[in-house]
N, C-alpha and C positions, 0 to 999 in steps of 0.2 A: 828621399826618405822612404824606408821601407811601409809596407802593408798601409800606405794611403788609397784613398776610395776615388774613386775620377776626378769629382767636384773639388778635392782638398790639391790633387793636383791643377787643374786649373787655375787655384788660386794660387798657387805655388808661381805658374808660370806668369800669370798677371801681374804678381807681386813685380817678382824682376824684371819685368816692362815699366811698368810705372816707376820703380828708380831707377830707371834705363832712363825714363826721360824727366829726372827732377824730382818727380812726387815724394812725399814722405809716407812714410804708413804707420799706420795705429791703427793700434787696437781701440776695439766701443770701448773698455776698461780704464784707460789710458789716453785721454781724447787732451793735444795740447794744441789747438787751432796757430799758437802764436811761433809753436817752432819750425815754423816757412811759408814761404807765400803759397806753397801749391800742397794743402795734405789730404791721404786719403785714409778716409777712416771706415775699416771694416765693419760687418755685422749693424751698421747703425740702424737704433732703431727708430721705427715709423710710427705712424697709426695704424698702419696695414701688417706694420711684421718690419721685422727686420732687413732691409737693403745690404746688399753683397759688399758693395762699395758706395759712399758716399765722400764726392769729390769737393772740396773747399779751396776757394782761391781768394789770399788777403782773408781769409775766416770766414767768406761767403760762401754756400752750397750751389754751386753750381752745376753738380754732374750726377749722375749713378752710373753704375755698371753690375750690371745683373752677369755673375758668374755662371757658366754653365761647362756640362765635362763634356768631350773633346768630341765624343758621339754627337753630338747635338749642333757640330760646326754644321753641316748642309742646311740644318734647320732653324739659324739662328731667328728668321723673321717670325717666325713660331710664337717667340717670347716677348715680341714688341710691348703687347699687352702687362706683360707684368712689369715691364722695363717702365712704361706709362702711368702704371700703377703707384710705382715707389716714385718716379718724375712729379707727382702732384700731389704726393700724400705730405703731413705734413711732418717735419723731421722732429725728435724729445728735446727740449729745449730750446726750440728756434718758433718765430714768427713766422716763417717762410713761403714765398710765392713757387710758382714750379717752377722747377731745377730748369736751367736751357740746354742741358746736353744727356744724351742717352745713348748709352752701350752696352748688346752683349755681346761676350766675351765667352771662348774657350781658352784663350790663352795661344789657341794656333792659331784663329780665326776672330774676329772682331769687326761689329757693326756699329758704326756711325750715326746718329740723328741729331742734326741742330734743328732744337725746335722753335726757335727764333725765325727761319724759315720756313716760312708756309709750303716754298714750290720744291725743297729740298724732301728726296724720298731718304733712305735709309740707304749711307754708302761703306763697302769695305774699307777697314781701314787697315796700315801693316802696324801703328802703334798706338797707344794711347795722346790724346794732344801733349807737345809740349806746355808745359806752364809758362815758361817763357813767352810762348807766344801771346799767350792770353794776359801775362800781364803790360805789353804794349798793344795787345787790341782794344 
């Protein structure tokens, strides 16, 4: 798409990773928890602000993904902080404990944290998780 800004590309390339591996995507506008087990839903908002991606598996919140543009791959540990931020804040309309999975993303580059693991640090990853996988974990 012509005349997009880095960020809107990142997301562009996110996009087609995640339905690369399953995810569905929506829009915050457009939010249907029940059309698949694994959806992500852009823009959702927080109490903090709005999250980049917020990841729902079976209609549970499970994930974020703090988008950022392509410059910013060397420096993705940089943003753990806000990535922690949206992981604990609580999501419009939900009860929610903090999310177990955090990632940011350019779209070329993507970091991993399960924070269900204490000893696990933050690892590259080449995709976003399968859903698949997670709904036999």
């Amino acid at each position: 798409m012509p005349n997009q800004n880095p960020e809107q590309l990142a997301r562009d390339e996110i996009d087609k990773q995640l339905k690369a591996c399953g995810w569905i995507i929506q829009s915050k506008n457009q939010i249907n928890l029940n059309a698949g087990f694994g959806v992500a839903v852009r823009e959702y908002q927080t109490d903090i602000g709005p999250a980049d991606y917020v990841l729902f598996i079976d209609k549970k919140p499970v994930g974020i993904i703090e988008a950022k543009r392509s410059e910013e791959g060397v420096h993705l540990t940089m943003h753990e902080e806000q990535t922690e931020g949206y992981r604990t804040a609580r999501l419009k309309y939900l009860d929610n404990e903090p999310l177990y999975f955090g990632y940011e993303s350019t779209g070329d580059v993507t970091r991993f944290t399960d924070y269900r693991d204490k000893n696990q640090g933050q690892d590259l990853c080449l995709l976003f998780i399968v859903r698949k996988l997670l709904r036999n974990g």
